[in-house]
N, C-alpha and C positions, 0 to 999 in steps of 0.2 A: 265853368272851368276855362283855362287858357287856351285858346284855339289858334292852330295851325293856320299859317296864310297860302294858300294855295289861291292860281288862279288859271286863265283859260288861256294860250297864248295862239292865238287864231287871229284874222284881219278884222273879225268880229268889233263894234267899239269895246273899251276893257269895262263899263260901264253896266254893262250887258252881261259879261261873260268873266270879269274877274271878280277877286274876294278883296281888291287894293287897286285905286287907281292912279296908273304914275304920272297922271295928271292933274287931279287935284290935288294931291298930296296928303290925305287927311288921311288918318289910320282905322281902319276898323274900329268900329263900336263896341264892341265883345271885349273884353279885357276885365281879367281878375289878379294879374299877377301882379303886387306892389314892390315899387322898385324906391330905393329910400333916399330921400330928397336929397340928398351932397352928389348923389349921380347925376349929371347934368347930361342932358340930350343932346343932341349934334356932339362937334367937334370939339368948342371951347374949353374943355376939360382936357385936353391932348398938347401936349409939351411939342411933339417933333411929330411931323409925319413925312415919310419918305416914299417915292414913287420908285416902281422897278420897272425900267422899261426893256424895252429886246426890239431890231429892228425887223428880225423876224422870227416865227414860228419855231419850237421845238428846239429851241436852246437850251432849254434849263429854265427859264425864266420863275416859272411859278414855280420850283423847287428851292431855288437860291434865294426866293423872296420868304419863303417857308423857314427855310434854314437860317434867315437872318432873324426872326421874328423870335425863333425858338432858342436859339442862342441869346437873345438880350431876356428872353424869361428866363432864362438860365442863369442868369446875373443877380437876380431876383429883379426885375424889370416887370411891368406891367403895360403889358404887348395886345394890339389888338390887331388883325390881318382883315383887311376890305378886298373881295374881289369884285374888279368892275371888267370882269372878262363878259360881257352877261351870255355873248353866244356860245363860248367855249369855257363855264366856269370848271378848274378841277383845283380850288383851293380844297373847298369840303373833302373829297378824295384823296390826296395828301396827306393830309391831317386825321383822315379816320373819324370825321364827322357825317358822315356821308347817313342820310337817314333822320336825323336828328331835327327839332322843330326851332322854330323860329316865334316864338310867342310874343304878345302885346301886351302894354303897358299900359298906363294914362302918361306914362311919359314918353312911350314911342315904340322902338322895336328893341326885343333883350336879344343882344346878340347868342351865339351860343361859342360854352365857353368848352374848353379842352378841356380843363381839371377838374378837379373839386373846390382847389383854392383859388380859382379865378385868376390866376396868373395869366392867360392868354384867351382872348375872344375870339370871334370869326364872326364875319357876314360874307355871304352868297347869293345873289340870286337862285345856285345852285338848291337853299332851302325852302324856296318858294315853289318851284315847280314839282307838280305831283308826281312825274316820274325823272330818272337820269336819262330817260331817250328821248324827253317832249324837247323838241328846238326851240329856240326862242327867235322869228323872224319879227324884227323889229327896223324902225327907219332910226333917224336920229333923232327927230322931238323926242318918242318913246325912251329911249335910249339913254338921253339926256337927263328926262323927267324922274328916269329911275335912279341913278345918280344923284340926284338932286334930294332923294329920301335916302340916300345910304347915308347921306353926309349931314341932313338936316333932321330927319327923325330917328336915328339911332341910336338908343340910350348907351354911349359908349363908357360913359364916367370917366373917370378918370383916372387919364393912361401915359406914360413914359413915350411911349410910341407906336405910330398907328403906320402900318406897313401896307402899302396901295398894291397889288397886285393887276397889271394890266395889260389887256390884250397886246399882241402884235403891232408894230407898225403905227401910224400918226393920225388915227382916224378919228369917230366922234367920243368914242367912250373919251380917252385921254384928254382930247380940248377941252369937254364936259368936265371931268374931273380937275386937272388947274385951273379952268375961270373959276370953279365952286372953291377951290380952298385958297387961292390966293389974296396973303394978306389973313391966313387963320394957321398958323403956323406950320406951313408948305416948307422944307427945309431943301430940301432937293430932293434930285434923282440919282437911281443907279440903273447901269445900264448896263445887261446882259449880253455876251453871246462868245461864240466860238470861232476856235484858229481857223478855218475855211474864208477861203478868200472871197466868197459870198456873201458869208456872214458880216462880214468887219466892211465892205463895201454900206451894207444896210447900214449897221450900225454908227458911221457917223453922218446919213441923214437921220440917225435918232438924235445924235449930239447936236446936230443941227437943229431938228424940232424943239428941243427943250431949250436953246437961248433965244430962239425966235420967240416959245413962250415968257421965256425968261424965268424960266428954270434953271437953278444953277446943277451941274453935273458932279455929283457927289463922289464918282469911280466907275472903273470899268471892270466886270469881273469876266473873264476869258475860264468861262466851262467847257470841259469834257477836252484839257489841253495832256492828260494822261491815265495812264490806266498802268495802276501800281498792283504789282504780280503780288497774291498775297502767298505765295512759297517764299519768294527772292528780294521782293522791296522792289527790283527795279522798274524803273518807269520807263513806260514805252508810251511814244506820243502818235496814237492811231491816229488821230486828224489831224495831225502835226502842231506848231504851237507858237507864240508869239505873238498871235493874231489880235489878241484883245491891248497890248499895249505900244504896237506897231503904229500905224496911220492913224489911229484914233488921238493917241497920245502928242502924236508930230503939232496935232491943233490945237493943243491944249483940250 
């Protein structure tokens, strides 16, 4: 039968202590599940892929990346969402995937899907690890290496669009993630966050990071700019608002 990947996430090597190493990159041995040959593994099968960036934390980010994903399957779109959050994954949680297996191929990893009709996929680190409390303390080879299989052994088939869901801020996941798809149909970024003058400060060192990659910046979406009474309609702007097409927008 198709078996679950779980592994150990300790200083331990993964060699030792995991069921998949994101190092060698080779998949499990174990595999019964036949996936039909017009699927094509990695990426190449994928028209547009889009990055969601946030300059920081608890914007909305993975919500807005969620809701765009959901919306292009709503078009009848054939949407797939990659989380490369690895240390804070809550795509799966969102989504109400939460629990759900991540089974092998001979052609790689089968994502898992929302529906019945396969309208929309997911990949998580999140289905790897054997509980939601295990942490994942990793450096950046690690890090990198895992990346390097979401985008290279994922039987993703073939998809309208592949929605990146990514950490915080301009660190290793994100570098990792544009060198690997640059030049495989990387289309842009969108870039989250909110009216606080905090937020919009970070956010255009995110604008900044993505042309230094040379990433082009697709939008800015300015969440959580009101909170509509649902007696009256009226909107009241608790964190006040502007923010997301203020300064950021001054730079193009």
């Amino acid at each position: 039968p198709a078996s679950r990947n779980t592994f150990s996430l300790s200083h331990s090597p993964p060699a030792v202590h995991s069921a998949f190493d994101p190092f060698s990159r080779k998949l499990h041995p174990r595999s019964s599940l036949s996936v039909p040959e017009k699927m094509p593994g990695g990426v190449q099968g994928i028209k547009n892929i889009v990055l969601v960036l946030s300059g920081k934390g608890g914007v909305g980010k993975t919500t807005v990346a969620v809701q765009i994903a959901q919306s292009m399957a709503a078009q009848g779109k054939k949407v797939g969402m990659l989380d490369v959050d690895l240390c804070g994954p809550s795509v799966a949680k969102v989504l109400g995937l939460e629990g759900k297996e991540v089974m092998q191929s001979s052609e790689g990893w089968v994502p898992v899907y929302t529906d019945a009709e396969k309208s929309m996929c997911c990949m998580s680190i999140a289905f790897l690890l054997k509980s939601n409390e295990e942490a994942v303390v990793w450096r950046g080879p690690k890090k990198t290496a895992m990346i390097k299989q979401f985008v290279s052994d994922v039987v993703w088939g073939e998809l309208d669009m592949l929605i990146i869901d990514t950490p915080p801020g301009t660190s290793d996941e994100q570098i990792a993630t544009i060198e690997e798809l640059k030049g495989r149909g990387l289309k842009g970024a969108v870039i989250v966050t909110t009216p606080q003058q905090v937020s919009v400060v970070d956010v255009q060192k995110e604008i900044s990071f993505a042309r230094k990659m040379g990433v082009p910046v697709l939008g800015v979406v300015e969440n959580m700019s009101g909170f509509v009474c649902p007696c009256c309609d009226e909107v009241t702007d608790v964190f006040s608002r502007g923010g997301g097409g203020a300064r950021p927008g001054a730079r193009g």
